[in-house]
Wavefront OBJ file of the C-alpha trace (Angstrom):
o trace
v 17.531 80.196 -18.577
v 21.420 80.041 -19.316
v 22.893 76.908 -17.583
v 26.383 78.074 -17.219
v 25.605 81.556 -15.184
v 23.115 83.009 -12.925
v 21.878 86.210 -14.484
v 21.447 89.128 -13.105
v 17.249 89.303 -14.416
v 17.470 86.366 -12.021
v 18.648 87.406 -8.854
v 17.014 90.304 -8.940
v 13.516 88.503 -9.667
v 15.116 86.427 -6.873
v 15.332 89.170 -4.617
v 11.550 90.973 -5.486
v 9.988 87.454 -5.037
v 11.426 87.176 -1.326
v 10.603 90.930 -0.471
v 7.085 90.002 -1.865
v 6.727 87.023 0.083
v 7.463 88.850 3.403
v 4.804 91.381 2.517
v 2.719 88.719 2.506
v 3.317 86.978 5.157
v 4.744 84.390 3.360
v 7.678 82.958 5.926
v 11.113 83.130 4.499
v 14.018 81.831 6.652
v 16.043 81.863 3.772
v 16.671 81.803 -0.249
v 18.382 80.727 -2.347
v 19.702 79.680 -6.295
v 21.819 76.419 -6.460
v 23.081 75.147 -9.461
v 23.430 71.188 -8.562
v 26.629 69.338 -10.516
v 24.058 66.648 -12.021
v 22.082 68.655 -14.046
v 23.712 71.915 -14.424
v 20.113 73.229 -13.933
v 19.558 76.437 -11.627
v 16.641 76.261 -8.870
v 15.562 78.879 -6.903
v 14.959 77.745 -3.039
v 12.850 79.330 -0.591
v 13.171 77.962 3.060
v 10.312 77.922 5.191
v 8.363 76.363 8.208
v 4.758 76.878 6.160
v 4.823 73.210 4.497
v 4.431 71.502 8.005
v 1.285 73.668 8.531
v -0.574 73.400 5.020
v -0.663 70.536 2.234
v 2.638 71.164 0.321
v 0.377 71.717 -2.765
v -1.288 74.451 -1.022
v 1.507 76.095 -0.363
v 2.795 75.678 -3.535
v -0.468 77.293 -4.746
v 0.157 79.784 -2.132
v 3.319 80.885 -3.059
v 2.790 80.774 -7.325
v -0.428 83.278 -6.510
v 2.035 85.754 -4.636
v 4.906 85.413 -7.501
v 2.380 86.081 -10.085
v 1.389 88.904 -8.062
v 4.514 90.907 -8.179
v 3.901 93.847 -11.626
v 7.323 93.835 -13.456
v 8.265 90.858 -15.883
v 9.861 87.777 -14.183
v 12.551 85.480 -15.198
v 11.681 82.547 -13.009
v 10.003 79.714 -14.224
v 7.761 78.109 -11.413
v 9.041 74.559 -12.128
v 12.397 76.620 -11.127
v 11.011 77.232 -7.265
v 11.611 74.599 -4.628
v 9.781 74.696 -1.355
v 12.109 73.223 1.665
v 11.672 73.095 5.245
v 14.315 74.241 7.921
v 15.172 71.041 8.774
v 15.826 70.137 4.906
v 20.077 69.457 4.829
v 20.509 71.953 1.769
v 18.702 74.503 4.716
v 20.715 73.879 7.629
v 24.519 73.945 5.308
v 22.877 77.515 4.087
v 22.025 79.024 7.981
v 25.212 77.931 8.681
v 26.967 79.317 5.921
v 25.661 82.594 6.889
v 26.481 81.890 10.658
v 30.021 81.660 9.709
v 29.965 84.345 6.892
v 32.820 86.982 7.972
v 31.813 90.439 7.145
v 29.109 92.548 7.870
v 25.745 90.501 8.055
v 22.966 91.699 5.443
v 25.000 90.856 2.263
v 24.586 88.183 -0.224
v 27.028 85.307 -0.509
v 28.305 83.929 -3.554
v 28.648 79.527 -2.595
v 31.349 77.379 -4.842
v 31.935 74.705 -2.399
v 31.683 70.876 -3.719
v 28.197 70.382 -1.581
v 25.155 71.945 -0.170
v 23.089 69.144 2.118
v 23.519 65.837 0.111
v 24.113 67.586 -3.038
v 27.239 67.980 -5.396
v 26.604 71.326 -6.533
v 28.939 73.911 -9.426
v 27.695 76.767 -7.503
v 25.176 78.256 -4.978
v 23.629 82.269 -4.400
v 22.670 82.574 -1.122
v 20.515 85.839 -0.302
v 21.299 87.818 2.666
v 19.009 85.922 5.662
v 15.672 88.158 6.204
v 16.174 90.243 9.562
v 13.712 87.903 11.224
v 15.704 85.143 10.740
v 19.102 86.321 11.475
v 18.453 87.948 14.813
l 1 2 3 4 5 6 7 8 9 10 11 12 13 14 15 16 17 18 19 20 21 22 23 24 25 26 27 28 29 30 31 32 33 34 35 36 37 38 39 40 41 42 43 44 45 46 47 48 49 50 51 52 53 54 55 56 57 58 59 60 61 62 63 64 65 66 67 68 69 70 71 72 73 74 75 76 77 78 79 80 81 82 83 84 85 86 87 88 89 90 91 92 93 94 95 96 97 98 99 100 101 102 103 104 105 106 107 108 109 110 111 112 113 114 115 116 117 118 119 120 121 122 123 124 125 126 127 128 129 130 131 132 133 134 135
């Protein structure tokens, strides 16, 4: 994957995967790519309550079957997913990005702020909150 931008192959695969995961039943309070200043590396987050429930690596299993699931050719490596509960900091400085977000609600938000949670980050896409959790 290319280190200096985020793609457009990638948000879209972004996008599918979170659509697929609410399908599924799959929990999604929110998602996310964030680019963090040490490594110039982009991960895709996914937000959500499941890991206090299950065995993280359950979950993880979980969650690989129902990317692998979705038909069209994906950009995302796996070891590019991370799995983080609500109460992670990088979750709570996203929901309340959103909160504050002026505009119409629904829309994606492009992040350049220094931080996200405890980490320096170059740059951050936040997708627009699933209606379940912005209501």
């Amino acid at each position: 994957m290319d280190t200096t931008s985020l793609v457009n192959d990638l948000i879209e695969d972004g996008r599918r995967i979170v659509e697929q995961l609410a399908l599924d039943g799959f929990e999604v309070a929110a998602a996310f790519w964030l680019k963090a200043a040490e490594d110039g590396q982009w991960y895709f987050y996914i937000v959500s309550p499941v890991p206090t429930g299950e065995r993280l690596n359950v979950t993880y299993g979980r969650l690989h079957t129902i990317i692998r699931s979705i038909p069209e050719p994906q950009s995302i490596d796996p070891l590019e997913v991370r799995l983080i509960e609500p109460s992670d900091t990088l979750a709570k400085d996203v929901l309340a990005i959103h909160a504050r977000a002026p505009g119409p609600k629904g829309r994606p938000i492009r992040w350049s702020g220094p931080q996200l949670g405890n980490v320096s980050i170059e740059s951050a896409y936040l997708y627009p909150l699933p209606a379940a959790a912005s209501s």
